[in-house]
C-alpha positions as CSV (number, residue, x, y, z in Angstrom):
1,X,35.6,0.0,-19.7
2,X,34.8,-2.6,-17.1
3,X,37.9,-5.7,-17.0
4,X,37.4,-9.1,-16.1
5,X,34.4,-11.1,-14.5
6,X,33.7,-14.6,-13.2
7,X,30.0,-15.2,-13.8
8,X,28.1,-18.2,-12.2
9,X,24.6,-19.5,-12.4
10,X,23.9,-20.6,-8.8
11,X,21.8,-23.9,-8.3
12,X,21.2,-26.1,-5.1
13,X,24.7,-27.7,-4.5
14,X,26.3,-26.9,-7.5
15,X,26.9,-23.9,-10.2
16,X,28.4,-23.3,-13.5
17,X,31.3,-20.6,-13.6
18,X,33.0,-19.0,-16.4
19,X,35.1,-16.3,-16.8
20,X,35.2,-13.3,-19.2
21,X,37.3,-10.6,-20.4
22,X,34.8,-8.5,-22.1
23,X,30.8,-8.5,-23.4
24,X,30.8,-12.0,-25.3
25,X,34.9,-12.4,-24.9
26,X,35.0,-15.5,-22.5
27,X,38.1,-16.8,-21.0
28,X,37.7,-20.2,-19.8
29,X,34.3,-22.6,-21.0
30,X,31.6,-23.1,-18.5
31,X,32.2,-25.5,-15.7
32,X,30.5,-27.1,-13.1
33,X,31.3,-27.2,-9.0
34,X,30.3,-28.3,-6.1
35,X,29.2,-25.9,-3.2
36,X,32.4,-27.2,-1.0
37,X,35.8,-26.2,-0.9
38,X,37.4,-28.3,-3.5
39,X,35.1,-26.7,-5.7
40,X,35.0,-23.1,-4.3
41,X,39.0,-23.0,-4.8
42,X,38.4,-23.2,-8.7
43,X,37.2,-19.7,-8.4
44,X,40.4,-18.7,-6.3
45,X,42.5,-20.4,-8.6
46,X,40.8,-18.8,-11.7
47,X,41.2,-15.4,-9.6
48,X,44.7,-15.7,-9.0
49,X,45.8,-16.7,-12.9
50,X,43.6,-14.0,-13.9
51,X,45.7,-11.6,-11.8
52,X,49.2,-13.2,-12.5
53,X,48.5,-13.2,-16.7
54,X,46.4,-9.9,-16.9
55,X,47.7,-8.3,-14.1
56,X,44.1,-7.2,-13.3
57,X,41.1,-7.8,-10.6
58,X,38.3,-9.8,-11.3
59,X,34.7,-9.2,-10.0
60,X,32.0,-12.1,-9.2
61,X,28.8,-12.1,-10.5
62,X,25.6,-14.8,-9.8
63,X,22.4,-14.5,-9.0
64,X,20.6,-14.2,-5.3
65,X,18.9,-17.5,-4.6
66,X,17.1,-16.6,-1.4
67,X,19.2,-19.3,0.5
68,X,21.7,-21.9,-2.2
69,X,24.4,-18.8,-2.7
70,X,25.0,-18.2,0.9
71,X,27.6,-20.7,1.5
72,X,29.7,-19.3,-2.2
73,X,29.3,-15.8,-0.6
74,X,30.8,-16.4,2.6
75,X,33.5,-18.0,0.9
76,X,33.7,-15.2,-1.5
77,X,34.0,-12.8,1.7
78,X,36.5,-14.9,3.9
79,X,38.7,-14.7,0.5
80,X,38.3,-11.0,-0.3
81,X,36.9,-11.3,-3.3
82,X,34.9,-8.9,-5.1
83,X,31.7,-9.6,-5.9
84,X,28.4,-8.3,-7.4
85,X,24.8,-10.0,-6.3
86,X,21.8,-9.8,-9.1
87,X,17.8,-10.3,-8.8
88,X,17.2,-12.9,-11.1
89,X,14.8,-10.9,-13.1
90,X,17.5,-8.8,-14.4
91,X,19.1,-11.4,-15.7
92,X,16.2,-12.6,-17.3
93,X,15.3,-9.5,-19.4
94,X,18.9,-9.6,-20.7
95,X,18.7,-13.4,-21.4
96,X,15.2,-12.0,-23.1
97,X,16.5,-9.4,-24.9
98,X,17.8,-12.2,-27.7
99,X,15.7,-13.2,-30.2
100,X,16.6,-16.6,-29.5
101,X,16.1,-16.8,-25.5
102,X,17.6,-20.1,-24.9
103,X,18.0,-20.8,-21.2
104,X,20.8,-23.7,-20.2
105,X,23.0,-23.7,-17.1
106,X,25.7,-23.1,-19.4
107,X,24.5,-20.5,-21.2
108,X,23.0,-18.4,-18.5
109,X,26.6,-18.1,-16.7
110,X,27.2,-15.5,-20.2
111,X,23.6,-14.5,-19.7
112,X,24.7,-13.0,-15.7
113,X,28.3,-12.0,-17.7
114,X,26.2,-9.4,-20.4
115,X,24.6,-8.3,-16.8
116,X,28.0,-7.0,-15.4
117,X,29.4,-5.2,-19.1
118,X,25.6,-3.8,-19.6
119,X,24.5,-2.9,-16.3
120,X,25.7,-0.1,-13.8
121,X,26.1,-2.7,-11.1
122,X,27.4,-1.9,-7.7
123,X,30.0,-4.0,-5.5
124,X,28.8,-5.8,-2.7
125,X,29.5,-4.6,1.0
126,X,29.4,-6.9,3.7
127,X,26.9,-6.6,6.4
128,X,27.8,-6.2,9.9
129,X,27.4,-9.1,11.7
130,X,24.9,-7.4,14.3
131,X,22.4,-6.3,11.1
132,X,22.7,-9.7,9.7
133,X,21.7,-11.3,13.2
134,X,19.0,-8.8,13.9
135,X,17.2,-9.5,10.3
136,X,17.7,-13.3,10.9
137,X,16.0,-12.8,14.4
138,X,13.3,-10.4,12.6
139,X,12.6,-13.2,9.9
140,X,12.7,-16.0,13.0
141,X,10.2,-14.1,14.6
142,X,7.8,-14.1,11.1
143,X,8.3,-17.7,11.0
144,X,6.9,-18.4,14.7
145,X,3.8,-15.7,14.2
146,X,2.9,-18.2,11.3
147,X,3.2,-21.1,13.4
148,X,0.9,-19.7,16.1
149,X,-1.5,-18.2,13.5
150,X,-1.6,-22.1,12.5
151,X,-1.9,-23.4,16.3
152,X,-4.7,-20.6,17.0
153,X,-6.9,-22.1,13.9
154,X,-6.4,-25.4,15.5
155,X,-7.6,-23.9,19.1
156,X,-10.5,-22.3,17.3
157,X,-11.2,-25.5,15.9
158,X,-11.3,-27.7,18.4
159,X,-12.5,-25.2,20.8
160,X,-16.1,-24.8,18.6
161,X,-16.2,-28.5,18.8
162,X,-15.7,-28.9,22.5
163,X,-17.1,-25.7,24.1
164,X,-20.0,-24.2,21.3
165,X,-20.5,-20.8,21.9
166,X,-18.0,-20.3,24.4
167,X,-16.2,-17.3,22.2
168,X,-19.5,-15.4,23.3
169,X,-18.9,-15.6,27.1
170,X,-15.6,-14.4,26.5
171,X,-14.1,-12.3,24.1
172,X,-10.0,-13.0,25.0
173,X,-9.8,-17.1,24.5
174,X,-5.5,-16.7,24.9
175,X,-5.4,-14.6,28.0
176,X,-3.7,-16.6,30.9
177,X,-7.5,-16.6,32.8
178,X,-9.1,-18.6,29.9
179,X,-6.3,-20.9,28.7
180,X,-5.5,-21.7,32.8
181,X,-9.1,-23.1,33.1
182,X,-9.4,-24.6,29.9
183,X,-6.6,-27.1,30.9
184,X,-7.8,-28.0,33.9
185,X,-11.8,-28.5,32.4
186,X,-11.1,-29.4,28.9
187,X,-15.0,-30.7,28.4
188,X,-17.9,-29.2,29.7
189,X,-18.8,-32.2,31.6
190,X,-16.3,-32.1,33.9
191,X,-17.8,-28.5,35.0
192,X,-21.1,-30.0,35.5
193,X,-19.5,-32.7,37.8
194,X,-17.6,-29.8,40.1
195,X,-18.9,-27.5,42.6
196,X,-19.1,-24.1,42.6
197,X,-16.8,-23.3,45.0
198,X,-14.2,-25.8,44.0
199,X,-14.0,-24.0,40.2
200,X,-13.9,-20.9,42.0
201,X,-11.2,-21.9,44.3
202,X,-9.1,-23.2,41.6
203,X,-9.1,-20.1,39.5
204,X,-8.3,-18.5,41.9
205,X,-5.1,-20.5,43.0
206,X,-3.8,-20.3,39.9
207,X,-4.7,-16.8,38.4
208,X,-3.8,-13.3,39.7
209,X,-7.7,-12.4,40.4
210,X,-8.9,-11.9,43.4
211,X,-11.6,-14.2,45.6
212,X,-14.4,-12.2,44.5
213,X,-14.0,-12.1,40.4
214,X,-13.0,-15.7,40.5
215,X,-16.2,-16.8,42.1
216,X,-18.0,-14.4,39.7
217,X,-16.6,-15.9,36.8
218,X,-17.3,-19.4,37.9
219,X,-20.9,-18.9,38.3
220,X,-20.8,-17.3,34.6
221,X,-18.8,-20.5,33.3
222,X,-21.0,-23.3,35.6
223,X,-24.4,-21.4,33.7
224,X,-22.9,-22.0,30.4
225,X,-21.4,-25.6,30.8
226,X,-25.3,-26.2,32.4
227,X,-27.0,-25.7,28.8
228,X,-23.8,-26.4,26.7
229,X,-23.8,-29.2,24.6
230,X,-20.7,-30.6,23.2
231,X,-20.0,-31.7,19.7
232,X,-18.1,-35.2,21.5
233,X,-17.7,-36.9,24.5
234,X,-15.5,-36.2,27.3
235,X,-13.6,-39.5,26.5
236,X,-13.1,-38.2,22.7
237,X,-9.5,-38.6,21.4
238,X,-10.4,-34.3,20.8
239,X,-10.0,-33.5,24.7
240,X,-6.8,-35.3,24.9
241,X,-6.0,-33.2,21.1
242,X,-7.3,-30.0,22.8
243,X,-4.7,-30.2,26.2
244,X,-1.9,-30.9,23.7
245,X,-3.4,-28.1,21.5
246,X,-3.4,-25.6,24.5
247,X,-0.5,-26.7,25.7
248,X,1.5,-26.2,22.5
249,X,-0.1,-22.6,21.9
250,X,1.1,-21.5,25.1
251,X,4.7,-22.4,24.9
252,X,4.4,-20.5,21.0
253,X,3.0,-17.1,22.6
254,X,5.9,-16.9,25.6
255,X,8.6,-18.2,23.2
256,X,7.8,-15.5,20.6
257,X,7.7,-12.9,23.2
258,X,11.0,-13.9,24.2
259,X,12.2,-13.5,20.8
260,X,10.5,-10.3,20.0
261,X,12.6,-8.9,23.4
262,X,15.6,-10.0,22.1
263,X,15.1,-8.3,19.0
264,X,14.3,-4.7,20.5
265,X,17.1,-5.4,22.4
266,X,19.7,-5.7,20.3
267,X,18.2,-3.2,18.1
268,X,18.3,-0.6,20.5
269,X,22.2,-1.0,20.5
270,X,22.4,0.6,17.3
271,X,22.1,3.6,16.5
272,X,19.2,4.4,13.9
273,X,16.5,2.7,16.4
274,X,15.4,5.9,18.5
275,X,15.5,8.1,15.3
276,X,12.5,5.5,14.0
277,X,10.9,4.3,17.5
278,X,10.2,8.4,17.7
279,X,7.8,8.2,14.8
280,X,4.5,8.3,16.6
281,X,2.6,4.7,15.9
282,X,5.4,2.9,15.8
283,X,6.2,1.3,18.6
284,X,9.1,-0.6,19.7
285,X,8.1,-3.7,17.8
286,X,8.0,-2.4,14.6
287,X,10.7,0.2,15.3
288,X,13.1,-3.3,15.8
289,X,11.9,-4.6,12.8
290,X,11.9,-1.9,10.7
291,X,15.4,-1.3,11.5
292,X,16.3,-5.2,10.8
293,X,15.0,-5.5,6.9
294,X,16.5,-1.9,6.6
295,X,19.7,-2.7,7.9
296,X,22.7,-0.2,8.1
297,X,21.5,2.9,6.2
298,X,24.5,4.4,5.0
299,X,24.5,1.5,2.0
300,X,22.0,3.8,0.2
301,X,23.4,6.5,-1.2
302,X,20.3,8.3,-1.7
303,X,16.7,8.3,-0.5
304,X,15.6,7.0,-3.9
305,X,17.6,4.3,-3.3
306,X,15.7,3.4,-0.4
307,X,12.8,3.7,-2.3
308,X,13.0,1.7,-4.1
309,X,14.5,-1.1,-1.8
310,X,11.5,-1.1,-0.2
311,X,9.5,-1.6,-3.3
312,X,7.1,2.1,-2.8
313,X,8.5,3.5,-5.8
314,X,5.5,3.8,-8.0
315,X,6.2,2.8,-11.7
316,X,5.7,5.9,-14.3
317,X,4.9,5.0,-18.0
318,X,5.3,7.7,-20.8
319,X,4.3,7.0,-24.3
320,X,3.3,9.9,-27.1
321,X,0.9,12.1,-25.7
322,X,0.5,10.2,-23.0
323,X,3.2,11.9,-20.0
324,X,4.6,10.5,-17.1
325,X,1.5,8.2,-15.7
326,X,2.4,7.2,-12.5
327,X,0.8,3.3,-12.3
328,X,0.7,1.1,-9.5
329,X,4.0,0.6,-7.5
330,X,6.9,-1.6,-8.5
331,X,6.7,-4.2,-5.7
332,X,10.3,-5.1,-6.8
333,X,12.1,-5.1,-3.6
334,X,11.7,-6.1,0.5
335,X,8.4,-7.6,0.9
336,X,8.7,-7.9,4.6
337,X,9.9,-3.6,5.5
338,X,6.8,-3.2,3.0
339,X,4.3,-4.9,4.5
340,X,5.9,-3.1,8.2
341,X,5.5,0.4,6.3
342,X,2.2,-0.8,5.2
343,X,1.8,-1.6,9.3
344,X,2.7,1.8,10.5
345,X,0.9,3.9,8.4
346,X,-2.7,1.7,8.8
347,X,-1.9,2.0,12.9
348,X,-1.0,5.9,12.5
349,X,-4.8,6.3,10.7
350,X,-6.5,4.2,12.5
351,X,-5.4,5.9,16.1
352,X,-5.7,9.1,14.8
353,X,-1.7,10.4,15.0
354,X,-0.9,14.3,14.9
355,X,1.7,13.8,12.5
356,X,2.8,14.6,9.7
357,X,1.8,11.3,7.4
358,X,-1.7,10.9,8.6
359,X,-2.1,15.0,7.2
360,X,-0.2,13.6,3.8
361,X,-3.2,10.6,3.9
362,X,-6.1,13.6,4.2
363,X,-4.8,15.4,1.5
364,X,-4.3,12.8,-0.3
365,X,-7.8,11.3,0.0
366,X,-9.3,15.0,-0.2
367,X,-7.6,15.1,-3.7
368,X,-9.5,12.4,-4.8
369,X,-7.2,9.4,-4.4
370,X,-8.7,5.8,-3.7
371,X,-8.0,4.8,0.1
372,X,-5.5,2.7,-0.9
373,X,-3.6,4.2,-3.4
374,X,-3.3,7.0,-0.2
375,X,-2.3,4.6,1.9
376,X,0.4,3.7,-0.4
377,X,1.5,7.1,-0.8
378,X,1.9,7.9,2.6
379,X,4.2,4.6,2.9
380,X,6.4,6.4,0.1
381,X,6.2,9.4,2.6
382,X,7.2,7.7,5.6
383,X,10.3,5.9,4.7
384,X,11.5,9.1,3.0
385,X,10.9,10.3,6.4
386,X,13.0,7.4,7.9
387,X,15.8,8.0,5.7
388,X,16.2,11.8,6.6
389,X,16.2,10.7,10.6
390,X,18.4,8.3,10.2
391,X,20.6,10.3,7.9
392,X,20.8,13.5,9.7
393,X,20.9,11.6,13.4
394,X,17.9,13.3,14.7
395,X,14.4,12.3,16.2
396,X,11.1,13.3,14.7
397,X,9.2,16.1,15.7
């Protein structure tokens, strides 16, 4: 039989706590605090009668709010509480499960209560402080790729506008070669108005490419800037918006590879990353980042666990004659270490790998499963696989 609880339905700022005894046996009504410490030492205080008139521990339970319970949980840790976190959802198919579903902030703090007495729920475990910074680098590091997918459009943009056509003379527009020039000649015209040489001289200075493929590339650039014709005028507010464009995109790409360094550094100091960076087709990128939204692999006690953090686990419906029909997959867990599964396995097929997934795709294929329901498979497969390496201590072979 499970003993007392402290159940709170988590809000931005503020939460309702109440505490309990049993299923539907509260202790205290539900009450309101604010996220600071004034209000965060009601729940201590509420702890400590608990223990002084029962004689008994209590456990915490609330919800995970992506971001508004981080400042109650850190509390909850530097106090040594116990404490249980939730998905939302689950709460919601017990609040559900009524016939009369009503949803208040009062009453949902005994909704997250019937959670704890109903539910085989599991004590939180703190993580180490060197997981928790890796994942925050790893989600960082999301953050900025989105920021320069936004600054490329923008380049694209702008760049059609300025220079039509110029994405057919050259294939890599955010190599240092282009992006050099194109702040230095942000408008066609200004080509037209320089020599040959002078171009040629210029990319040269400022480029690691020799005298010869500099002046090559200048007399490619000078024929298309002869018949190019811009959508504005070299005065246009768009070539002052272009320099700041370019200018912008460039500190993006160096400050995310800085970032993306740090992060294979530090996750080469622990000590599952060379059991996953020996995978073949994943590289050390994606062995980083892997390791960041798995974080410390002893938490799962089992490979099903895993599993099913990671969302692979496909969903199986049974009904009368109908037996065990494996459905599409539950999608109920890490989006980001799925969509980095989902990474490495289209890299392994695409290169071609000797291993041991890109045989389980074949087969799979061969057996007449869809190309993506495969693909998804062989995801399943390879973070089993990453759970037996990291387990066991060992690299793959």
């Amino acid at each position: 039989m499970k003993g007392f609880c402290i159940s709170l339905d988590v809000s931005k700022g503020s939460s309702f706590y109440q505490g309990f005894k049993g299923l539907d046996e509260p202790i205290t009504k539900p009450k309101k605090i604010e996220h600071n410490l004034e209000g965060f030492k009601e729940l201590l205080n509420l702890k400590e009668k608990i223990k002084k008139q029962y004689n008994e521990d209590c456990v915490v339970i609330f919800e995970s709010t992506g971001i508004y319970h981080k400042p109650l949980q850190t509390y909850l840790d530097e106090h040594d509480f116990k404490y249980t976190i939730i998905s939302p959802l689950l709460s919601a198919k017990v609040r559900k499960s009524d016939i009369r579903g009503t949803k208040t902030d009062a009453k949902d703090c005994a909704s997250i209560a019937k959670v704890f007495y109903l539910k085989e729920l599991r004590i939180y475990t703190k993580i180490d402080e060197i997981y928790a910074d890796l994942k925050e680098k790893s989600r960082y590091y999301d953050f900025l790729v989105d920021e320069m997918k936004r600054w490329k459009i923008e380049f694209r943009r702008l760049l059609d506008i300025i220079y039509p056509g110029f994405d057919r003379v050259y294939d890599d527009l955010y190599g240092d070669f282009i992006q050099t020039f194109l702040l230095e000649y942000s408008h066609p015209e200004m080509i037209r108005k320089r020599r040959l040489d002078t171009i040629a001289k210029f990319l040269e200075k400022h480029t690691c490419h020799k005298e010869a493929y500099c002046i090559r590339q200048a007399q490619i650039i000078k024929e298309y800037a002869e018949n190019c014709a811009s959508g504005c005028s070299s005065k246009s507010y768009l070539v002052n918006q272009f320099d700041t464009v370019i200018h912008n995109l460039n500190a993006q790409i160096k400050h995310l590879q800085i970032v993306l360094e740090e992060i294979i550094e530090l996750a080469k100091t622990l000590p599952n990353y060379d059991s996953i960076a020996s995978i073949p087709g994943i590289g050390e990128n994606l062995a980083a980042r892997i390791l960041a939204e798995i974080g410390d692999i002893s938490r799962f006690n089992n490979v099903s666990q895993l599993v099913a953090f990671s969302g692979v686990d496909p969903q199986i419906y049974q009904s009368g004659q109908v037996s065990c029909l494996h459905l599409r997959i539950s999608k109920k867990g890490n989006k980001k270490l799925r969509c980095l599964l989902y990474l490495a396995v289209t890299c392994m097929i695409k290169t071609s790998r000797d291993t041991s997934i890109v045989d389980f795709y074949k087969k799979k294929k061969a057996d007449g499963l869809a190309s993506k329901s495969a693909l998804v498979a062989s995801m399943n497969k390879l973070i089993r696989i990453i759970y037996s390496l990291c387990k066991n201590g060992c690299l793959f072979e």
